[in-house]
Structure formats: C-alpha cells, structure tokens
C-alpha positions as CSV (number, residue, x, y, z in Angstrom):
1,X,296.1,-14.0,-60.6
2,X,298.6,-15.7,-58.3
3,X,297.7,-16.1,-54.9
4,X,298.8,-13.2,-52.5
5,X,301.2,-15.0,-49.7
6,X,300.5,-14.8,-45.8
7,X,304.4,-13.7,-45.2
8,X,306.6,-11.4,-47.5
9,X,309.9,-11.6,-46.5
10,X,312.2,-8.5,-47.8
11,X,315.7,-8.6,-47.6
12,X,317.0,-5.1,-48.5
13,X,320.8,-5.8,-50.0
14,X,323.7,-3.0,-51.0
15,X,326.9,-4.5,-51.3
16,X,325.8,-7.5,-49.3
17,X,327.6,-10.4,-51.1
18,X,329.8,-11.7,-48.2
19,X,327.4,-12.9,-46.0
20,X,324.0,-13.4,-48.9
21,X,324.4,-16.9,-49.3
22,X,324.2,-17.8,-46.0
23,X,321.1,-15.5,-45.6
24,X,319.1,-16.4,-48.2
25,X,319.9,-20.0,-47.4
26,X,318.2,-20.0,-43.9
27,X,315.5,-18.1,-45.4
28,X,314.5,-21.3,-47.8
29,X,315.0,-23.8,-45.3
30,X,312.2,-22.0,-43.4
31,X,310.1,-24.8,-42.2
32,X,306.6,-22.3,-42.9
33,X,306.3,-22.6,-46.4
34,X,303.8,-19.2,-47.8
35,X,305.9,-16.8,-47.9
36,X,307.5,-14.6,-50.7
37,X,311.2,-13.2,-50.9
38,X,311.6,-9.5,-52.0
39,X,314.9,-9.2,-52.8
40,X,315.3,-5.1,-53.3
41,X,319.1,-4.3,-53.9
42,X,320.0,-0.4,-53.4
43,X,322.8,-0.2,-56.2
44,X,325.1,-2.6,-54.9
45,X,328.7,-2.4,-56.6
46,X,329.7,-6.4,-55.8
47,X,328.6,-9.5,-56.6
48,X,325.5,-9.2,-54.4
49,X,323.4,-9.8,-57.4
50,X,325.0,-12.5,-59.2
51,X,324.6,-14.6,-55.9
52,X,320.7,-13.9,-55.3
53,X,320.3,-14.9,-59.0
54,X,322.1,-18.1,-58.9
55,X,319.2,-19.3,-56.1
56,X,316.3,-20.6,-58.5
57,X,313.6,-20.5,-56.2
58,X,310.0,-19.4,-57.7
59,X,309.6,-18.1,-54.3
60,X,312.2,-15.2,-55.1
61,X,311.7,-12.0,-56.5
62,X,315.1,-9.6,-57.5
63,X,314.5,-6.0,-57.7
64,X,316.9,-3.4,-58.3
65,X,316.1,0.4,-57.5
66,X,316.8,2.9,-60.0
67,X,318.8,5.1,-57.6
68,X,320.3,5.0,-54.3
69,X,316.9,5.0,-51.6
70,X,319.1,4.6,-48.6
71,X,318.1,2.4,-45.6
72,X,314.8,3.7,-44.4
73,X,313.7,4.3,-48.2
74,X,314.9,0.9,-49.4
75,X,312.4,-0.4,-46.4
76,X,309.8,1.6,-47.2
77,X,309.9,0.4,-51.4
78,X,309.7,-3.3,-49.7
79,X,307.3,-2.3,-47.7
80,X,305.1,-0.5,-50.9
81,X,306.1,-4.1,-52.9
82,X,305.4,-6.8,-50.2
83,X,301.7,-8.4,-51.1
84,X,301.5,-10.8,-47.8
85,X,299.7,-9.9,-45.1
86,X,302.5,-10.0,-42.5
87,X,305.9,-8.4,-43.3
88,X,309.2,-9.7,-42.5
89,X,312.8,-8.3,-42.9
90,X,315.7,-10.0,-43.4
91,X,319.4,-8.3,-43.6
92,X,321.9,-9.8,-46.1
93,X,324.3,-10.3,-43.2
94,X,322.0,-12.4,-40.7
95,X,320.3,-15.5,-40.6
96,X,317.4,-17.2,-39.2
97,X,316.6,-20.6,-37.4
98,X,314.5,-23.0,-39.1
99,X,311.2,-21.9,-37.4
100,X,312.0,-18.5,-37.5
101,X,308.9,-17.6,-39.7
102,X,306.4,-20.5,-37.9
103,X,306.9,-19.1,-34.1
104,X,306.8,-15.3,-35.3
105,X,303.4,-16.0,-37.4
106,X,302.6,-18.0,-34.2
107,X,302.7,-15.7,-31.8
108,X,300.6,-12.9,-33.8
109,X,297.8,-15.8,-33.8
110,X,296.4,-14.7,-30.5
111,X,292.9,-13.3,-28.9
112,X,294.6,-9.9,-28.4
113,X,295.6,-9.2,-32.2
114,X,299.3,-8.2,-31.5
115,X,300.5,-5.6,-33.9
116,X,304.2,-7.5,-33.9
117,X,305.3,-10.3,-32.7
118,X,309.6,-10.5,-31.9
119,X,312.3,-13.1,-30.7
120,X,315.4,-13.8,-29.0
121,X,318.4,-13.6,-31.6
122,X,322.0,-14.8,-31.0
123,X,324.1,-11.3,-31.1
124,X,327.6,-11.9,-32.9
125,X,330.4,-9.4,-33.1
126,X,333.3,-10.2,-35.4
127,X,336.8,-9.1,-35.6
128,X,337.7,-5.6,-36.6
129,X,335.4,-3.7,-34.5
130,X,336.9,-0.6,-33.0
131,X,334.4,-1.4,-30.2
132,X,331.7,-3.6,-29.5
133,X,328.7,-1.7,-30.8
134,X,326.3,-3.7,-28.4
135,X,328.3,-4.1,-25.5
136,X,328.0,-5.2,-22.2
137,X,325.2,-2.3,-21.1
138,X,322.8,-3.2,-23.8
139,X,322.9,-7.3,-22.9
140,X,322.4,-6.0,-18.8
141,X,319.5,-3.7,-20.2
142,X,317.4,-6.4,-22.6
143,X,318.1,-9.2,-19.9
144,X,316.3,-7.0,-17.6
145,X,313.5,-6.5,-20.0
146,X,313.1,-10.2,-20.9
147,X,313.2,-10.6,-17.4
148,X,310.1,-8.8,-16.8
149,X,308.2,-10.1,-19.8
150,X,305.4,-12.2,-20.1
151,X,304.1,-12.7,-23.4
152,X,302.7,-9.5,-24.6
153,X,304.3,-5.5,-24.0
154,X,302.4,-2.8,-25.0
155,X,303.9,0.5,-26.3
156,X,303.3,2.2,-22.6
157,X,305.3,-0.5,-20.9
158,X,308.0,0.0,-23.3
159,X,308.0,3.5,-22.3
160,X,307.2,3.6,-18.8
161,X,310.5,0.6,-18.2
162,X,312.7,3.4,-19.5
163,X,311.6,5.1,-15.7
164,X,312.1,1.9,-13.8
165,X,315.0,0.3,-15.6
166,X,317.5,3.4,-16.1
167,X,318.3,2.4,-19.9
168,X,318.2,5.2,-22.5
169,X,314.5,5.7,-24.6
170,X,316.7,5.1,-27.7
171,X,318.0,1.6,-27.0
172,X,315.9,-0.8,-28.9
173,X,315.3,-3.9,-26.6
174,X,312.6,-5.3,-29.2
175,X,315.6,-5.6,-32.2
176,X,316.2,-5.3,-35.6
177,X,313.9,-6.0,-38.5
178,X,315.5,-9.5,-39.1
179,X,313.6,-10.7,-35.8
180,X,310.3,-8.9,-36.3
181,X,307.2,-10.0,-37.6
182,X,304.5,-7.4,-38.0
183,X,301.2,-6.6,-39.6
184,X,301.9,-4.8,-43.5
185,X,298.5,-2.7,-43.2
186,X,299.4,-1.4,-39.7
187,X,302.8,-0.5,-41.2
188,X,301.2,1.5,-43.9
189,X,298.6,3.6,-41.7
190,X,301.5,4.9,-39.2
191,X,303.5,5.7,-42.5
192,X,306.2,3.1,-42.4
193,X,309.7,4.2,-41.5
194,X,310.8,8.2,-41.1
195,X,313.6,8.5,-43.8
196,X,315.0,11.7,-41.2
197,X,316.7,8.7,-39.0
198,X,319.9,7.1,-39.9
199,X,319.8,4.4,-37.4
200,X,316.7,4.2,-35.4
201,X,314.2,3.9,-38.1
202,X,312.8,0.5,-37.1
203,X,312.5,1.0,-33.1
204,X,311.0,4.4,-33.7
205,X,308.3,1.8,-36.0
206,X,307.9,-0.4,-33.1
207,X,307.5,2.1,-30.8
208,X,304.8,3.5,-33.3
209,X,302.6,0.3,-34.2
210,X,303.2,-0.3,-30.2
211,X,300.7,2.6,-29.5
212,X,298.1,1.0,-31.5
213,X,297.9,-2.6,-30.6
214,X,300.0,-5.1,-28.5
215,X,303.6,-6.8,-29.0
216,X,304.1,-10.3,-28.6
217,X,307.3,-11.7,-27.8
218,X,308.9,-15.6,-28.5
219,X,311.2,-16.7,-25.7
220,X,313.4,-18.3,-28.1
221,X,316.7,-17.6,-30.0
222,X,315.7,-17.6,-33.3
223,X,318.1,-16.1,-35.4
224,X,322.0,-14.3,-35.5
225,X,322.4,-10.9,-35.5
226,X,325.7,-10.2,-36.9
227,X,328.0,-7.1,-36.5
228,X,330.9,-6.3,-38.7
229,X,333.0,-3.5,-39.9
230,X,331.6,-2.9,-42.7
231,X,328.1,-3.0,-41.3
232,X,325.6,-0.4,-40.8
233,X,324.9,-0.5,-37.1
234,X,329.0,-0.6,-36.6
235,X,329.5,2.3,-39.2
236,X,326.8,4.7,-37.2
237,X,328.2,4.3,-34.0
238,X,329.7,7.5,-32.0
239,X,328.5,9.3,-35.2
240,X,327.0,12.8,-34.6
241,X,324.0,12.0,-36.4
242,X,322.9,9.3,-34.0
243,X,322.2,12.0,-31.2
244,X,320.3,13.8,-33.6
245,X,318.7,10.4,-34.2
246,X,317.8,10.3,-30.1
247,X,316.6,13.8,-30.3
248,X,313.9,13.1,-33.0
249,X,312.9,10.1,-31.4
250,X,312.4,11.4,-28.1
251,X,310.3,14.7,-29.7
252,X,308.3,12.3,-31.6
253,X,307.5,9.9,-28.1
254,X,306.8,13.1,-26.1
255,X,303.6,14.2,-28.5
256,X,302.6,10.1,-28.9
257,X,302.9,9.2,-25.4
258,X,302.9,12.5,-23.2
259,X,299.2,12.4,-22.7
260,X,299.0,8.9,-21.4
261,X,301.7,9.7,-19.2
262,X,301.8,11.1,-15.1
263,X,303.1,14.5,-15.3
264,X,306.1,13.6,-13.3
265,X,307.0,11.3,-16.3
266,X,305.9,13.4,-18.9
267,X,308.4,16.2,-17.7
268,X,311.4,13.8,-17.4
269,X,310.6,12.5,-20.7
270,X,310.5,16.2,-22.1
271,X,313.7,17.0,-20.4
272,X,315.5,13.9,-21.9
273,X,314.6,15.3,-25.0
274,X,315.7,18.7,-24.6
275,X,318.9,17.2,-23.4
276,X,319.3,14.8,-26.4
277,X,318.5,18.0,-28.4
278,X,321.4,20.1,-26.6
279,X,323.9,16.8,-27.1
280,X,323.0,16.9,-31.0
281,X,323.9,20.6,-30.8
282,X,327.3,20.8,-29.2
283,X,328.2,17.8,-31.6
284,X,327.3,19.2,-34.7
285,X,329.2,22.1,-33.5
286,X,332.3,20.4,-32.4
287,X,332.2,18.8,-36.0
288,X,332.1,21.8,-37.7
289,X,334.8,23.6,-35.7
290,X,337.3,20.4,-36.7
291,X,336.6,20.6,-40.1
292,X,336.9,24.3,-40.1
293,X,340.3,23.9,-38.3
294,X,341.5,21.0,-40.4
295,X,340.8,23.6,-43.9
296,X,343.0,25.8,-42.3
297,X,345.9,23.5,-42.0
C-alpha cells in the first residue's frame, strides 16, 4: 500500500485553464516535499484538463466529477478523497510562495495543537472589475486584525473583535482556502463545508474548527490571491444571495458562540442576525418585483 502523505493539497478546477499552469507550477516548486495533489475538476468546458495532464508528476492525481458538485460540494469530494493528515486548498487562479506548505505545516507544530494554521497572501485585482471586490474597508479591517495578533486566535477572539473593531461577522480576515492549512479529521467531525452558502463556505469552516481548538497564524506573505472577472468571489459580489449568505452565518454563530458570550453581546450578535435576515428579505423581494416587471414589458 503506498504511503499515506502528511499534506494533500486539492485544487478544485472548473473552467480554470487561464491561470492552471501557473498554479500548479508553484505548487511543485514547493520546497516541503510529502504532499499529494488532488486535482478534482467540476465539468470544466476548456482546456483546464489538457493542461493538468500535460504535468507528469507522480505526485498528481486528475479527477473528474460525474456532474456538476458546485463549490462547497467540489470541496467537500476533496475533502472525502484527500488521504494526508493535513489538508490544503489551492484555487486554479492563485499561486503560492515556495515555503508555502513548510511555514503552514510549521506553524500547526506547536504545544497548543492549532486546528489551522493561515498566512499573509499578496491580494491582486485585475482589470475588468466593475469594482474592487476587496476594497479599501476590508485591507483597513484585516490590518487591524494582524495588528492585534500574536501568534495564535481562537474562535472567541474572532468573534468578540467583530465588537471592538466595527467590521461585519461576515468578512473573513483569516482568508481563502488557498492560504489555509488545517487538520482533515477535524474537518470531517464539524461536517466540512455547508453546501447552503454560495460564498462564505470556508470562513463559516474556520469559524467552526475555531470553536474547537486554536488558529495559528504566519506573519508572512505567502502566496497571491487573485481577483478577476470571471472569478467566483467577483461574480458573487452585490448578489442577493450573499445576504442570505450573512444571515445563515450569523444564525449559525449565535447557537455556536451565544453561550460563551456576555448577554450584552449575545443580543447584538442576535440582532445582527435578524437584521442580516430582514436585508436578505427585502432583496429577494426587490428581485422578484424586477423580474416580474421586466415579464411584463
């Protein structure tokens, strides 16, 4: 039987060809060596699979689903597939530094037994965006929260800073899945990613595994988040569905965090919800009305 690898690293691909090469490229120059690549693609229509297959590594494994899972479910089949230990993401449009995968496996090596350890990553917005989808608020809000990081944050700091810093419960200062690092088996008891969200899947993870055990964080830029057009993140934003999104994550920190919480806080966190829950409302409505009224026409 072949060995099981300490790191699986997934990259979950549809339509990804534009950017794969580069991807998958900073993923073998990794300078950590035991780790496996799950590539699983999700019925990709271009040449996303031609590319992965032209990299011979015995390292790389090419799956294709049998129908359309979607993001949280194509996460969820990498995460049922992955046999290492630890469980990295990586998105077919971003890359990684070198020692990516060596600080990340680092940092989980410590007397506390973080849950998830995450980094720094270089944030890069391309041309063709209607509007920057992390803008100027969201670098003011995670510069404040590296600010007041030492090495570790548990789940009811991450919390709690929401009363302190002013920032919404639903901005996701850890980051995506390409700069997280965390624990397969702890993934699988909390139940992995909620297929309900369209864009807050992984936070609302974090946020789970971050009751359970610590975080650890690497002050260092260790990768390139990139944002395009054509992206997911860019795609979902101002989208209905993404206060519906806030509204389910809020209900779902309210019944995982209430009790640890002062009452004070525990109401304002289950007014923000009701509010996110009102917001969802009036959009749905207001999208319903337009395309009621654009029938007409």
């Amino acid at each position: 039987m072949t060995r099981e690898p300490a790191v699986s690293v997934c990259v979950p691909t549809w339509n990804g060809a534009a950017h794969l090469t580069e991807c998958l490229s900073s993923l073998l120059a990794q300078t950590w060596d035991d780790y496996e690549i799950l590539l699983l693609d999700d019925g990709s229509a271009d040449d996303t699979l031609e590319i992965a297959a032209g990299f011979r590594d015995a390292r790389l494994t090419i799956h294709r689903n049998p129908h359309r899972l979607g993001l949280p479910g194509n996460w969820n089949r990498c995460l049922a597939l992955a046999r290492g230990r630890l469980l990295k993401f990586l998105f077919q449009d971003d890359s990684l530094a070198p020692t990516a995968l060596q600080e990340l496996v680092r940092a989980l090596d410590r007397p506390s037994e973080p849950v998830l350890s995450f980094c720094r990553r270089e944030i890069r917005h391309h041309a063709g965006l209607a509007a920057p989808v992390l803008g100027e608020a969201y670098t003011r809000y995670l510069e404040a929260f590296y600010s007041d990081l030492d090495d570790e944050v548990t789940g009811l700091d991450l919390v709690l800073a929401w009363t302190r810093a002013g920032r919404p419960l639903s901005t996701n200062v850890v980051g995506e899945p390409s700069f997280v690092l965390f624990r397969r088996d702890a993934a699988r008891a909390v139940g992995g990613f909620d297929v309900r969200f369209a864009q807050l899947a992984d936070w609302d993870l974090w946020l789970r595994l971050a009751r359970r055990a610590p975080l650890a964080f690497v002050d260092q830029v260790l990768g390139v988040f990139r944002i395009h057009a054509q992206g997911e993140s860019a795609k979902n934003f101002g989208r209905p569905r993404l206060q519906r999104d806030n509204a389910l994550l809020l209900g779902k920190l309210s019944r995982a965090y209430g009790p640890l919480l002062a009452p004070a806080v525990r109401w304002k966190l289950r007014l923000a919800c009701g509010n996110a829950g009102y917001h969802w409302l009036m959009e749905s409505l207001a999208g319903v009305l337009k395309h009621r009224r654009a029938a007409v026409a």
